[in-house]
C-alpha positions as CSV (number, residue, x, y, z in Angstrom):
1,X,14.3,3.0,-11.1
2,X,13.5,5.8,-8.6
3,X,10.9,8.5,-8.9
4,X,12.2,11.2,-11.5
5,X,12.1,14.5,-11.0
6,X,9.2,15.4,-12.8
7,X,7.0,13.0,-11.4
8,X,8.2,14.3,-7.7
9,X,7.5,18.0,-8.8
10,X,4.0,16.4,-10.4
11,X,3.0,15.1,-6.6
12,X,4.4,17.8,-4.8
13,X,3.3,21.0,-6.8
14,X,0.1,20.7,-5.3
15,X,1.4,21.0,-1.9
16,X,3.9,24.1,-2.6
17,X,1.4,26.2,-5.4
18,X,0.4,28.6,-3.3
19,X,2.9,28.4,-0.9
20,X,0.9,28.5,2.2
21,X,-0.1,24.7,1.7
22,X,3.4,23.8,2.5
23,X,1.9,23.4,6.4
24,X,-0.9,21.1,4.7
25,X,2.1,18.9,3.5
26,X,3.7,19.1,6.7
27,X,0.7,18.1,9.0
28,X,-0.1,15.6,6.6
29,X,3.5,14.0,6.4
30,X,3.3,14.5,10.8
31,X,0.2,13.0,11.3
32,X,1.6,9.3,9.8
33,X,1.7,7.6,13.3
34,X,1.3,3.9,14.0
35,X,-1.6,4.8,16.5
36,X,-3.9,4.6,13.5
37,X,-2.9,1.8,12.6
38,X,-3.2,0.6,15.8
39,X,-6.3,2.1,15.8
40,X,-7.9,-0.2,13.2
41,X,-6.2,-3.1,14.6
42,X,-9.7,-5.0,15.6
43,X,-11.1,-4.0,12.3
44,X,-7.7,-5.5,10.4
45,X,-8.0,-8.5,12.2
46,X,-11.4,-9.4,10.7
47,X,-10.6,-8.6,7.1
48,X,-10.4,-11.9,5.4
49,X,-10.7,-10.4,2.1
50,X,-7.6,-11.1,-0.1
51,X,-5.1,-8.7,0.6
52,X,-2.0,-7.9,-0.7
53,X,0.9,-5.6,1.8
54,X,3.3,-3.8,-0.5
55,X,6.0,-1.9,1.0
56,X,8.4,0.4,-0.6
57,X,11.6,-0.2,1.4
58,X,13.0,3.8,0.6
59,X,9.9,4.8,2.2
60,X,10.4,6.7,5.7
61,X,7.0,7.0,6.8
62,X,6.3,3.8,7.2
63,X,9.0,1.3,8.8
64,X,9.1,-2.3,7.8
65,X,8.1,-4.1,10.9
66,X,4.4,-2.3,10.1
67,X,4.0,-3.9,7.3
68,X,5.4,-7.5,8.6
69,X,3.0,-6.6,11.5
70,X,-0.1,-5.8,8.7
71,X,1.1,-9.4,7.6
72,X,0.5,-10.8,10.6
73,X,-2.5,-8.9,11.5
74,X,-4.3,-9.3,8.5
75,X,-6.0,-12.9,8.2
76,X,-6.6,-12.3,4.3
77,X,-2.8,-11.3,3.3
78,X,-1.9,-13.7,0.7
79,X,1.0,-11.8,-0.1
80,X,3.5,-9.7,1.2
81,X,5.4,-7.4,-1.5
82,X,8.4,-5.1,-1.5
83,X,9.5,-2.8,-3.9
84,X,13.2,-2.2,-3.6
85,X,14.3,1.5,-3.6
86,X,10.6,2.5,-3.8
87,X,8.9,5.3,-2.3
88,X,5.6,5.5,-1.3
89,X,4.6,8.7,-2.4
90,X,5.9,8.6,-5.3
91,X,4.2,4.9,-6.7
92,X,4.3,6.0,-10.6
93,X,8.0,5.3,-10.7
94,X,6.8,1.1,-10.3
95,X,3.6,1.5,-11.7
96,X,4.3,-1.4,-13.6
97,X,5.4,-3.6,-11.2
98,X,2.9,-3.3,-8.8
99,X,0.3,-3.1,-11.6
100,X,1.9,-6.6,-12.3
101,X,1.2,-7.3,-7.9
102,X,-2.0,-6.4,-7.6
103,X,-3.3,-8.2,-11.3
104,X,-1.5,-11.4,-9.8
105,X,-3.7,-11.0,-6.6
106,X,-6.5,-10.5,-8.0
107,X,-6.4,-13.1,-10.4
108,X,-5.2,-15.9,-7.8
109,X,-7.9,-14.4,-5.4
110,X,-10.9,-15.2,-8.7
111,X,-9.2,-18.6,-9.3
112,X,-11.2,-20.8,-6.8
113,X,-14.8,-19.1,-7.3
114,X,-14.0,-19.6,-11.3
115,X,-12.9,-23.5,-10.5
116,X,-16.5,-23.8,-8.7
117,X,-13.9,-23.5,-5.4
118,X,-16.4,-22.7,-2.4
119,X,-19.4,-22.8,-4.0
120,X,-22.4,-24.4,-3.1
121,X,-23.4,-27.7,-5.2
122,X,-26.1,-27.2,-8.0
C-alpha cells in the first residue's frame, strides 16, 4: 500500500503554505548527499548500540547500496529491513509494519539483559 494522497498533501502542505517555502523543500530535498553520511562514518563505526537499517526501496533519495553500506558500517545492525514500494517521506503509509520492525528490535535487543545475559554475577 503506497502513501495516499492525503497523507502526501498532510507532509507536504507545510512546505507549499505560503508558497515561498517551496525553496525550503527544495534545499532540503538537495542537501541529501552521501558526504554526510560519509561524514559520520567514524562515529557509525563505533555505534554498537542495537540498530535496525530500514530502507524504503521507492525511495530516491537514498540508494540502496547506502543502506547495505550502513549495514556494513554499523557494528550494532542486527537487522537490515526493506519496505517494498515504500517511500521515505512518506513512513505513515507502513506505519504498521515498521512499528512491527522496530518492536521486534527492541524486544530481541532486551532479551539477553532480561535472561541475566551480560550481567555481572550477584
Amino acid at each position: 500500500m503506497g502513501a495516499r494522497d492525503d497523507t502526501i498533501g498532510t507532509c507536504l502542505r507545510r512546505f507549499l503554505d505560503p508558497p515561498q517555502r517551496l525553496g525550503e523543500r527544495e534545499r532540503f530535498v538537495g542537501a541529501f548527499d552521501g558526504r554526510h553520511t560519509l561524514a559520520a562514518e567514524d562515529g557509525l563505526r563505533r555505534l554498537r548500540a542495537p540498530t535496525l537499517v530500514a530502507r524504503e526501496t521507492d525511495d530516491g533519495y537514498s540508494p540502496q547500496q547506502w543502506s547495505h553500506w550502513r549495514t556494513q558500517a554499523i557494528p550494532g545492525v542486527r537487522r537490515r529491513v526493506e519496505s517494498e514500494g515504500a517511500r521515505i517521506f512518506f513512513h505513515e503509509a507502513r506505519a504498521q509494519a515498521f512499528d512491527r520492525e522496530l518492536r521486534a528490535q527492541r524486544q530481541a535487543a532486551a532479551a539477553p539483559a532480561a535472561a541475566g545475559v551480560g550481567t555481572a554475577p550477584a
